[in-house]
C-alpha positions as CSV (number, residue, x, y, z in Angstrom):
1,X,9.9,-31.4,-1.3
2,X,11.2,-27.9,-0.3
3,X,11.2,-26.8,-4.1
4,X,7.5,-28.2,-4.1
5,X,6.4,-26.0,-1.5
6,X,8.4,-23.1,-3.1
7,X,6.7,-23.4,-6.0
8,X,3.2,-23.4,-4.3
9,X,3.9,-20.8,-2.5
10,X,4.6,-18.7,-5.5
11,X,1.7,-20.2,-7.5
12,X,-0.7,-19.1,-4.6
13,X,0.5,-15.5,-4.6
14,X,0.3,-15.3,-8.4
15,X,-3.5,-15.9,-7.8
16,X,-3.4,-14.3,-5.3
17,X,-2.1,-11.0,-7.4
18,X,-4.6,-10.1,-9.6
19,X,-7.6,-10.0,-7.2
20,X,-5.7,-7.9,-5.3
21,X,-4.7,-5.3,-8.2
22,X,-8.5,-4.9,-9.5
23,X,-9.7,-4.4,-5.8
24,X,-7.2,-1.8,-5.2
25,X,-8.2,0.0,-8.4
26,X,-12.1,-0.2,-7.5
27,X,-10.8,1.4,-4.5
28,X,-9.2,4.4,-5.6
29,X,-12.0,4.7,-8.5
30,X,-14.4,5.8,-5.6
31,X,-16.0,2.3,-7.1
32,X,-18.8,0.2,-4.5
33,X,-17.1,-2.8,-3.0
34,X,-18.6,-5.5,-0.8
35,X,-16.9,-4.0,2.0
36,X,-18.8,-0.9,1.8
37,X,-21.4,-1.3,4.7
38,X,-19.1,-2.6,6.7
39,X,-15.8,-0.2,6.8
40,X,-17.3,3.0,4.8
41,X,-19.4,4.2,8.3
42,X,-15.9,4.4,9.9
43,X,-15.0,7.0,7.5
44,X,-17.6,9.4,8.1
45,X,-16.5,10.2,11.4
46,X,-12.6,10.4,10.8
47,X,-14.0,13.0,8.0
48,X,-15.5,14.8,9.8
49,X,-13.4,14.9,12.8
50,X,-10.6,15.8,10.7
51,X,-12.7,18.4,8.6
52,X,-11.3,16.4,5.0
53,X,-13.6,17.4,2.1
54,X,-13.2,15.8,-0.9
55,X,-11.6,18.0,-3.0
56,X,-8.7,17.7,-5.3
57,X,-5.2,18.8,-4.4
58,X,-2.3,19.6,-7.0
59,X,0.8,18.0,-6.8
60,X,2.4,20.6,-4.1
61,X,-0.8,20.4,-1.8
62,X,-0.8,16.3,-2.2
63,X,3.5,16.2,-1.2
64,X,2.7,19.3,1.8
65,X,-0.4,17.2,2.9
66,X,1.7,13.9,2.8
67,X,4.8,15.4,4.5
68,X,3.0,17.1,7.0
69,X,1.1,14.9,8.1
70,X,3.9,12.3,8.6
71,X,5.7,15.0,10.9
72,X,2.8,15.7,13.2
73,X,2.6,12.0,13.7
74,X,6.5,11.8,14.5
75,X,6.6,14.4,16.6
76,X,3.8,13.0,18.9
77,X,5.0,9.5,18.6
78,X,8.4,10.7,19.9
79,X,6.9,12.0,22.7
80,X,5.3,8.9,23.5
81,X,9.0,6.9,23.1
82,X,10.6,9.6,25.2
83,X,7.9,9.2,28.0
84,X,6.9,5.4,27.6
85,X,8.6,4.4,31.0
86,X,6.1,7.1,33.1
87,X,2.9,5.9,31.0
88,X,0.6,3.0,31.7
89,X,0.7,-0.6,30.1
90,X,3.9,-1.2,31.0
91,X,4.0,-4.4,33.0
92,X,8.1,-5.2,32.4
93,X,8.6,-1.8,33.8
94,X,10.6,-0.7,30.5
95,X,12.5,2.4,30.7
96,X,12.0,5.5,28.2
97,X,13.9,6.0,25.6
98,X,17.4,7.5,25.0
99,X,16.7,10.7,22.6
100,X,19.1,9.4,19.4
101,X,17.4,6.3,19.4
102,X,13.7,7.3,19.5
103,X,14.6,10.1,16.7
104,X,15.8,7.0,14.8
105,X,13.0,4.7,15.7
106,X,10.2,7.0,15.1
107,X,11.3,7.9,11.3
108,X,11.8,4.6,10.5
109,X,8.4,3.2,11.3
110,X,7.1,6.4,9.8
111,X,9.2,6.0,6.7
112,X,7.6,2.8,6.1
113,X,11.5,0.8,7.3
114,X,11.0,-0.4,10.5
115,X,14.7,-0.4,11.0
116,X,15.6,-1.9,14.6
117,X,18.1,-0.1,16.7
118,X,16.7,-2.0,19.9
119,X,15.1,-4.9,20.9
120,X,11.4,-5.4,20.6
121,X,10.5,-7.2,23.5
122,X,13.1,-5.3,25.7
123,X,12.6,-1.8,24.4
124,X,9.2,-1.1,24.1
125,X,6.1,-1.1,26.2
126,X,2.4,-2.5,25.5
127,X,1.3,1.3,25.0
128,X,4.4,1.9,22.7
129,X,3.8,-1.6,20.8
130,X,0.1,-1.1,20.1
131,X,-0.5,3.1,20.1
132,X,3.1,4.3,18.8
133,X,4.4,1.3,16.9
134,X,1.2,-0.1,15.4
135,X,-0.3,3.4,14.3
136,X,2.9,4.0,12.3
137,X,2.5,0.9,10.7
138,X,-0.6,1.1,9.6
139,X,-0.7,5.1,8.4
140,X,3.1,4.6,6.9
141,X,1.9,2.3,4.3
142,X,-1.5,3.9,3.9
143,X,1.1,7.0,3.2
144,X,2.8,5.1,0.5
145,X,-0.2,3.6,-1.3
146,X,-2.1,6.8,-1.3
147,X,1.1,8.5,-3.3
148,X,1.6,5.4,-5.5
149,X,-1.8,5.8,-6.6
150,X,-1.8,10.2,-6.8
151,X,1.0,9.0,-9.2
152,X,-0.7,7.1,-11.4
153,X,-3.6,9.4,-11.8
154,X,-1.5,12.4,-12.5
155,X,0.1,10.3,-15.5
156,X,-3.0,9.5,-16.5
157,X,-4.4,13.4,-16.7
158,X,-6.6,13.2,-13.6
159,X,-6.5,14.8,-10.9
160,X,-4.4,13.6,-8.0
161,X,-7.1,13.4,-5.5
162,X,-7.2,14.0,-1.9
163,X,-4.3,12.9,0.3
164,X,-6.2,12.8,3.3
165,X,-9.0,11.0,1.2
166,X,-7.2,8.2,-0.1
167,X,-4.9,7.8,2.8
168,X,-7.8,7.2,5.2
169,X,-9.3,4.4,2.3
170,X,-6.3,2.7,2.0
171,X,-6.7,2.0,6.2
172,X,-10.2,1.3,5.8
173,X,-10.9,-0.9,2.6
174,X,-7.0,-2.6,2.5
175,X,-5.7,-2.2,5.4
176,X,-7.4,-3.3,8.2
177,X,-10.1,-5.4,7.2
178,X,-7.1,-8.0,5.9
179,X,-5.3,-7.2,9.3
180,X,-8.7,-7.9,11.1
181,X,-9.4,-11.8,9.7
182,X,-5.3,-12.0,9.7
183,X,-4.9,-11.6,13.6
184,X,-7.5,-14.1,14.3
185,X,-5.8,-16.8,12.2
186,X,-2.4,-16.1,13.7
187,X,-3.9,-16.1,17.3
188,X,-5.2,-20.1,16.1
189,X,-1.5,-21.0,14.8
190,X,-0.6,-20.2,18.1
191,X,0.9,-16.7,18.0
192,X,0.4,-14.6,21.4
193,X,-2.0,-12.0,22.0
194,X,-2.2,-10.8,25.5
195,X,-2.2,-8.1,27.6
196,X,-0.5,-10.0,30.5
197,X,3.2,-9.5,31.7
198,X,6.1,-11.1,31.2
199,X,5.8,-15.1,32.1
200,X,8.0,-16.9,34.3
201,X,9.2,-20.1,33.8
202,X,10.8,-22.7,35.8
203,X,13.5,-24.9,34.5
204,X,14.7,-28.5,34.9
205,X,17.9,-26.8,36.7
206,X,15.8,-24.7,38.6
207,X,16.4,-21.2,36.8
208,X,13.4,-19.1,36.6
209,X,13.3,-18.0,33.3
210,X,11.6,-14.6,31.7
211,X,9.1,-15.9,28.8
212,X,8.3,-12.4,26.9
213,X,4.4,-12.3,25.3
214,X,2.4,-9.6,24.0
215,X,-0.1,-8.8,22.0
216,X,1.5,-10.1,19.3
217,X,-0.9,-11.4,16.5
218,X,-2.2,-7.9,15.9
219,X,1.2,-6.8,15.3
220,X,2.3,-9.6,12.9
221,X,-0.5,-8.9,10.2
222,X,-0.1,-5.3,9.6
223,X,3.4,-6.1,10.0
224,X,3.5,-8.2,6.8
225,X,0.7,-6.4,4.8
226,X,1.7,-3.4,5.2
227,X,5.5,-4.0,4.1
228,X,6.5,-2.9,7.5
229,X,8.6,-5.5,9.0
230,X,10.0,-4.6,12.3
231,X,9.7,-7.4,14.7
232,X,7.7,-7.5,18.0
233,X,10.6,-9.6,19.4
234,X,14.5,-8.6,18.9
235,X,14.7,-11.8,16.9
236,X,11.5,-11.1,14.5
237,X,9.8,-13.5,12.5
238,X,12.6,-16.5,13.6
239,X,11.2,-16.4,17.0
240,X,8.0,-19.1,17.9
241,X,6.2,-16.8,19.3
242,X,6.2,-14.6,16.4
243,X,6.0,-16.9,13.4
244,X,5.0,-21.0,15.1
245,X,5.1,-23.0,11.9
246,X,5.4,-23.5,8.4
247,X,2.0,-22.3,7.9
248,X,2.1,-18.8,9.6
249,X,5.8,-19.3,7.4
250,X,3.9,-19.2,4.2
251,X,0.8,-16.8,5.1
252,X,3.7,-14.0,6.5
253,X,5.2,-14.5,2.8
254,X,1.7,-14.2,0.6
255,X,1.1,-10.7,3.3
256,X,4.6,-9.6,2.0
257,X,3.8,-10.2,-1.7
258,X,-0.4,-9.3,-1.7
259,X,0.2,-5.5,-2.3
260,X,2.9,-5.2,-4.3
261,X,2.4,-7.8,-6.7
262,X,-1.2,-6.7,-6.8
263,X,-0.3,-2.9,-8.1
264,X,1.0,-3.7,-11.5
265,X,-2.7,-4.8,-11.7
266,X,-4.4,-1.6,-10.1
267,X,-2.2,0.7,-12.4
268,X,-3.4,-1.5,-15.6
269,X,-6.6,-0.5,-14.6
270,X,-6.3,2.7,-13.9
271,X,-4.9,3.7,-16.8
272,X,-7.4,1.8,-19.5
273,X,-4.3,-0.5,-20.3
274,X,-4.4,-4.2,-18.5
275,X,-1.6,-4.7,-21.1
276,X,1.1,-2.5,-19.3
277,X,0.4,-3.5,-16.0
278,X,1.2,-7.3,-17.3
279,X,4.0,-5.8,-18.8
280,X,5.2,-4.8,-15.8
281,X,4.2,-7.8,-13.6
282,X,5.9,-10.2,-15.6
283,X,9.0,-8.0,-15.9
284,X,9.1,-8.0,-12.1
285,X,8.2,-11.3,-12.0
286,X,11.0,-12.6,-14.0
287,X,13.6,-10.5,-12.2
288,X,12.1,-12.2,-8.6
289,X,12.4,-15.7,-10.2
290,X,16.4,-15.1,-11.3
291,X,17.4,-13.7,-8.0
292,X,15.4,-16.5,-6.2
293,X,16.9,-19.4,-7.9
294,X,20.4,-17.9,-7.7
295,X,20.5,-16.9,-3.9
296,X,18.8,-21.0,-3.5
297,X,21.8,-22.5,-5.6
298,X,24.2,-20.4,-3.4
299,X,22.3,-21.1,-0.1
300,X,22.2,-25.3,-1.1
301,X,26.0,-25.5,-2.3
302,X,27.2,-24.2,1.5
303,X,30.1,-22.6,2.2
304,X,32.9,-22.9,-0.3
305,X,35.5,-23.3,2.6
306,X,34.0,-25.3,4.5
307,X,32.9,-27.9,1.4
308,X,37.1,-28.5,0.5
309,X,37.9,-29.2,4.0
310,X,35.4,-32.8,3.4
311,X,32.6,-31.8,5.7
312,X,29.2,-32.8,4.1
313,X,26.8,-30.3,3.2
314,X,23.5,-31.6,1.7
315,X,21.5,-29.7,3.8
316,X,23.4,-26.5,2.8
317,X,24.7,-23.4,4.7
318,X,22.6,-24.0,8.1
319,X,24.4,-21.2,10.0
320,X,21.6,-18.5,11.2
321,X,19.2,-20.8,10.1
322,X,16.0,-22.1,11.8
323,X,15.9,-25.6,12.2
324,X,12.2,-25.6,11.6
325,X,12.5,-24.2,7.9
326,X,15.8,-25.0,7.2
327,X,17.6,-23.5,3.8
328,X,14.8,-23.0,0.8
329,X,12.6,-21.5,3.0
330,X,15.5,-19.3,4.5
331,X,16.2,-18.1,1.4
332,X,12.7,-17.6,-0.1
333,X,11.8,-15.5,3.4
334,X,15.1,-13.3,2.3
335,X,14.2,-12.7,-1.1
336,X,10.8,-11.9,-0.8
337,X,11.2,-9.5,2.5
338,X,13.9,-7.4,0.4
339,X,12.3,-7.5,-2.6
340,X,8.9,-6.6,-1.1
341,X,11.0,-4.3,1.2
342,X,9.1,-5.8,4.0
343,X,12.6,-6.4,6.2
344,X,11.1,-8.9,8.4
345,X,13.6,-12.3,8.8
346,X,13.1,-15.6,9.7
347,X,16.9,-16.1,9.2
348,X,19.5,-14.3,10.0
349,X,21.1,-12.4,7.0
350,X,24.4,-11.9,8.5
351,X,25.1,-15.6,8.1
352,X,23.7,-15.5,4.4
353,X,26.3,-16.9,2.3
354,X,28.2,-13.8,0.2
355,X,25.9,-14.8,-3.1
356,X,22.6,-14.9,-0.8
357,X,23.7,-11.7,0.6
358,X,23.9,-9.9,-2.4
359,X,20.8,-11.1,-3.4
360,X,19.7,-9.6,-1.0
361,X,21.4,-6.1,-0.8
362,X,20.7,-5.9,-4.9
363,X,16.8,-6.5,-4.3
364,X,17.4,-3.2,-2.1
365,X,19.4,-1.5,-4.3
366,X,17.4,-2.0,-7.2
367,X,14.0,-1.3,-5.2
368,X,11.9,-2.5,-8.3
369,X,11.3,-5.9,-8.2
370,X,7.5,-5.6,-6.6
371,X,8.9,-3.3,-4.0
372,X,7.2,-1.5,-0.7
373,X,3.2,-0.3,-0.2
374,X,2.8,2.3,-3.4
375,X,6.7,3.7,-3.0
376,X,7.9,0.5,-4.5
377,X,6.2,0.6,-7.5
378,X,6.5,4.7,-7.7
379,X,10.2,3.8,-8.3
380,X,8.9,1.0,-10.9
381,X,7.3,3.9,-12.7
382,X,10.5,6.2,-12.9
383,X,12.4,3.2,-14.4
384,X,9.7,3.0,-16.8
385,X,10.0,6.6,-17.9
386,X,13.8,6.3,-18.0
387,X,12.8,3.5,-20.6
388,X,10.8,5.1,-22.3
389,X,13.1,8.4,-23.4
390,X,16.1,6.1,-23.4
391,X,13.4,4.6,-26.2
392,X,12.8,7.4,-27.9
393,X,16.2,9.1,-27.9
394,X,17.6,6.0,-29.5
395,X,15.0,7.0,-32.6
396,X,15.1,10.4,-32.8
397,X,11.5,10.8,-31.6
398,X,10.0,13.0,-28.5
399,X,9.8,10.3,-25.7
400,X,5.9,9.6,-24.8
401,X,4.1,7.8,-22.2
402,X,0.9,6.9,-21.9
403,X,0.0,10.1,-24.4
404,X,1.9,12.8,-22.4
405,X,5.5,14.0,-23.9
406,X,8.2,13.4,-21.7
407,X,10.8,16.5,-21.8
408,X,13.4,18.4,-19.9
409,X,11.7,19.4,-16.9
410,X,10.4,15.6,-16.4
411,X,13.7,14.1,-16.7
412,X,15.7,16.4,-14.8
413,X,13.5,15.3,-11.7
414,X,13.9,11.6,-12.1
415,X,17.7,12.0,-12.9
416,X,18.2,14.0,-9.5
417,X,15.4,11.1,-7.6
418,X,18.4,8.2,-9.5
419,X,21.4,10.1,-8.4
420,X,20.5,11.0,-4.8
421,X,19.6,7.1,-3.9
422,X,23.2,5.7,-4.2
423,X,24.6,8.9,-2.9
424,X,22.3,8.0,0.3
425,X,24.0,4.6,0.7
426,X,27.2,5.1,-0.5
427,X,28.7,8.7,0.8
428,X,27.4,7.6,4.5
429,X,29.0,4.0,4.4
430,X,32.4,5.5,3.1
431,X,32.0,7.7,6.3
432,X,31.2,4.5,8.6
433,X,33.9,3.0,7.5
434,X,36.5,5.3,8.2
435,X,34.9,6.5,11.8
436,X,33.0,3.6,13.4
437,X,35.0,0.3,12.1
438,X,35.0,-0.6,15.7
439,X,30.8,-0.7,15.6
440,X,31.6,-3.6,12.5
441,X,32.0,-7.3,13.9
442,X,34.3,-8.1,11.1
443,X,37.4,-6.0,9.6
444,X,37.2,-7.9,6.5
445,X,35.0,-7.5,3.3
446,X,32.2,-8.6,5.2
447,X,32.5,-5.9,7.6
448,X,32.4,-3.5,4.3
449,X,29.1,-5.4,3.7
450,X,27.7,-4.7,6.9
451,X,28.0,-1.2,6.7
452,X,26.6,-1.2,2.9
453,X,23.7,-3.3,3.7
454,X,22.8,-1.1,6.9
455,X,22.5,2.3,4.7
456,X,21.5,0.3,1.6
457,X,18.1,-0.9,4.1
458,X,18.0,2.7,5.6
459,X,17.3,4.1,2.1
460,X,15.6,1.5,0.4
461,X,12.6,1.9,3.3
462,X,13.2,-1.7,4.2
463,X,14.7,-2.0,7.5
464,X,16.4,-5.8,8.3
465,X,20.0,-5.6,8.6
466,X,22.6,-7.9,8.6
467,X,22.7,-7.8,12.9
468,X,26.5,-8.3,13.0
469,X,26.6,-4.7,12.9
470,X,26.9,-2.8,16.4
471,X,23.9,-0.4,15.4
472,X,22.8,1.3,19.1
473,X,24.8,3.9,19.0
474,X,24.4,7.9,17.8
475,X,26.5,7.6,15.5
476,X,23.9,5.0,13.6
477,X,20.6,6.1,15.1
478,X,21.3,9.5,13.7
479,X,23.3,8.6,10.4
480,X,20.5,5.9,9.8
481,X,17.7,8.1,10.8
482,X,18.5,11.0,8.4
483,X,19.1,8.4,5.4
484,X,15.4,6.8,6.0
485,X,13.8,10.3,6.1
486,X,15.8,11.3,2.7
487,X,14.9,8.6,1.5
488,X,11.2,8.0,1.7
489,X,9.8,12.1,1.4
490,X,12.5,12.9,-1.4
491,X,11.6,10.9,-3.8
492,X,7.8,10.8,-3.1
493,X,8.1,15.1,-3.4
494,X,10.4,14.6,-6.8
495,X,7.5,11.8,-8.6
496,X,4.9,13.7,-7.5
497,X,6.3,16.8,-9.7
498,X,6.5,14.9,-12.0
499,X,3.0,13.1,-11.8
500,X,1.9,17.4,-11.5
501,X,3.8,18.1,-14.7
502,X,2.8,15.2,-16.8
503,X,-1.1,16.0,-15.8
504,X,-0.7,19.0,-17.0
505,X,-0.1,18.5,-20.3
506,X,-2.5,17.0,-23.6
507,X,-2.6,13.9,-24.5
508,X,-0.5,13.6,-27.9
509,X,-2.6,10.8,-30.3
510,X,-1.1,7.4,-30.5
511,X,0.7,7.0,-34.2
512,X,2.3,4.6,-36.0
513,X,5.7,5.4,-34.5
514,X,4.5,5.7,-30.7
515,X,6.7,3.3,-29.1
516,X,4.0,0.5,-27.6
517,X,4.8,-0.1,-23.8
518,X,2.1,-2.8,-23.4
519,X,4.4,-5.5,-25.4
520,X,7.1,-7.3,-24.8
521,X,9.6,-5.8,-26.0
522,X,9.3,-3.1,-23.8
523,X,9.0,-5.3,-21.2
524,X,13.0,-6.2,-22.3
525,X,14.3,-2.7,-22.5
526,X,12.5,-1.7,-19.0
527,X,15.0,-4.9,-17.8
528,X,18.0,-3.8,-19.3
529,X,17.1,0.1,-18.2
530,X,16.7,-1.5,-14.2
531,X,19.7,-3.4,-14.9
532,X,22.5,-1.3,-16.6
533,X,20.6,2.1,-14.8
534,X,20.3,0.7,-11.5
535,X,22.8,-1.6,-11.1
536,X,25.8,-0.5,-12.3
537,X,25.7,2.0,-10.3
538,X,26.4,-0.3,-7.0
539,X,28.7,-2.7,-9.1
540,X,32.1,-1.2,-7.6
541,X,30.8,-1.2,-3.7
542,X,29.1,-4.8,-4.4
543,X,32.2,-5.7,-5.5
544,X,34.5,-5.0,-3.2
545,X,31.6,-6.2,0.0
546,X,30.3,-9.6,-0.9
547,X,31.6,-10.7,-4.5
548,X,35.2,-10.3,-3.0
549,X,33.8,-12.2,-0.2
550,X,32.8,-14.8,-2.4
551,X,36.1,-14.6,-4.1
552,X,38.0,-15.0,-0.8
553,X,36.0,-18.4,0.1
554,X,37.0,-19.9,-3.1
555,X,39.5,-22.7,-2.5
């Protein structure tokens, strides 16, 4: 019955996809949708106020405007984190925060990770919740979708448009009218949305217990859509409150999925070619599918140990599980949040078994299979111009993508944006390791995994963590912080250049020997370019963490 449901789930999102795609691409077309009249007159005034004309930036202008903006909004929602304990709507009386943690807090909801250094219902305010927290949430993605689609334009020869323009349309005509119906049908599945303190409880033994609420339901559907993740309690989507039943289960995974399985679509449109943008879907697709069936199989067959000692496991490795969805949709929730890099949980990935776990890290790692809000598929992009001169070397022909040559000056950029991802994750983990083992709840190669999966989230932009890891400290706050930030504006700077470049330059007529990337078979050697480019690259740190875990448990 699980797999049923599984396979339902999936079904409805693959419907789900293509809607989504061609909506997005009327969108950024400046195309009429049916949601004109009633989003389009909040636009207007936000133009206005913010004096944004319509004009058309160049690649430099679109990364300053992008990276600028993002800092004004840190800056001011620091000061909000720094001050949150003398400012209203703040029933529980929460304190302010300490300075490393806010600096880490405020990139990584800005940086689209929504990495959690504290605890949600402990370390944050209404006022922080709903004007700091939320805010980012919704303008982080809007950030990412805006670029993702710049991208696409400048490969096409356009012009890259306004940043301000699309940034404030992606809030508008995606973002919150989805978030709008979304909160109201969490709020009917039972998911809290009040303004009221703390309640208090009184037990059978006569304990008065501390019942945290919120407005909650608000929270949870940008939370999803926008590939945020960060929980509004410390235990995120595993808590009741937070996610009630196996139907706000399955609605938190189609949010996750919705945008970046729809993109593939929008960019098919976008550039005149539905054909690539199936290409690319079903390449993703497939990858999704492979890790999915092998971190179930891992997740069903238990613990290794545990099975040779006699003790029956049919329902599979239950530790950090909830009850109320139990292994398949565990693992499902896993795979999708880190290959959406969404990073909310509904398990705890700490107590993934070593297989599940690397599932999980390599969705990360990887950062191509569907992927965050616009960044995701960015990377998607690269892997698919890597392809394509891979391609073209191989035949002694000039590499060329969707009519524009790729040379020198393009390749140099994406080879710098590949290199400086696993230098992100690997060079700070080597220096966790040998300064703060005491932060790492276990010495062994699970502790190794710990530390890899924390920096491996931090640059990735996705934000859960394995939570065995002793995080609130500086050391991580600051380590952690710097990573996300790297992470998120380096390569958006570098893929913009190269979106500027590629504009730049006339279209070379298709010939005979152009090498097609609307058939399959490019769709095999993007695969093997993801695979062989991308993973390898982790294969000696993945192999000492949780495949010598896995080798450990063997009896």
């Amino acid at each position: 019955m699980s797999y049923i449901a599984i396979a339902i789930t999936l079904l409805l999102s693959l419907l789900l996809a293509r809607p989504a795609g061609l909506y997005m691409a009327q969108v950024f077309n400046y195309e009429r949708t049916g949601l004109d009249r009633w989003f389009g007159w909040l636009e207007k005034p936000i133009y206005a106020i913010g004096g944004i004309r319509k004009e058309n930036y160049n690649w430099k202008q679109y990364a300053l405007a992008a990276v600028l903006s993002n800092a004004v909004m840190m800056l001011l929602v620091y000061l909000i984190f720094r001050f949150q304990g003398a400012l209203p709507l703040n029933p529980s009386g929460i304190a302010s925060m300490e300075p490393t943690l806010a600096f880490n807090t405020v990139i990584s909801f800005m940086a689209n990770t929504n990495l959690q250094h504290y605890s949600g219902e402990s370390g944050l305010s209404y006022l922080s919740q709903m004007l700091a927290i939320v805010f980012m949430m919704f303008t982080s993605p809007a950030t990412g979708l805006a670029v993702g689609i710049a991208i696409i334009r400048g490969l096409t020869g356009k012009p890259l448009g306004n940043f301000f323009v699309d940034m404030v349309r992606a809030i508008t005509r995606i973002l919150l009218p989805i978030c709008f119906v979304l909160a109201f049908v969490f709020v009917a599945l039972g998911v809290p949305q009040t303004l009221e303190p703390t309640a208090l409880g009184h037990t059978l033994e006569g304990v008065t217990q501390e019942i945290a609420r919120g407005p909650v339901a608000s929270f949870l559907s940008i939370k999803e859509l926008g590939n945020n993740g960060g929980g509004f309690f410390g235990v995120n989507s595993a808590h009741p409150f937070e996610n009630p039943d196996a139907v706000s289960n399955l609605l938190q995974i189609l949010l996750m999925l919705l945008l970046g399985t729809g993109l593939p679509f929008t960019y098919g449109k976008m550039v005149g070619n539905k054909k690539q943008g199936r290409v690319l879907f079903v390449s993703m697709a497939m990858m999704f599918i492979v890790f999915l069936g092998i971190s179930l199989a891992s997740e069903n067959a238990g613990n290794p140990a545990v099975n040779a000692l006699g003790i029956q496991h049919q329902q599979g490795s239950m530790e950090g599980k909830e009850a109320r969805f139990g292994v398949a949709q565990s693992a499902l929730y896993s795979v999708v949040t880190t290959a959406s890099e969404t990073g909310a949980v509904n398990t705890m990935h700490d107590t993934l078994t070593p297989i599940g776990g690397l599932i999980t890290i390599g969705n990360m790692m990887l950062n191509t299979v569907f992927g965050g809000v616009g960044v995701g598929f960015v990377n998607v992009l690269m892997y698919t111009m890597i392809a394509v001169f891979l391609s073209g070397l191989m035949v002694g022909r000039t590499p060329e993508f969707l009519g524009k040559k790729i040379e020198g000056k393009e390749m140099k950029l994406i080879a710098v944006t590949l290199i400086i991802n696993p230098m992100l994750i690997l060079l700070p983990t080597a220096l966790a390791l040998l300064t703060q083992s005491d932060t790492l709840s276990n010495p062994g190669f699970h502790g190794l995994t710990q530390a890899l999966y924390e920096f491996t989230s931090a640059a990735a932009n996705n934000g859960s963590g394995f939570e065995g890891l002793g995080d609130a400290t500086p050391f991580w706050n600051i380590s952690t912080g710097i990573v996300m930030f790297l992470g998120r504006y380096f390569s958006i700077i570098a893929m913009l250049a190269v979106a500027g470049s590629l504009a730049a330059k006339k279209t070379v007529p298709e010939t005979s020997g152009t090498f097609r990337t609307d058939k399959a078979l490019f769709g095999t050697v993007f695969l093997g370019t993801v695979l062989i480019v991308g993973a390898l690259t982790f294969f000696p740190a993945l192999a000492l963490g949780p495949i010598a875990e896995f080798l450990t448990l063997k009896p």
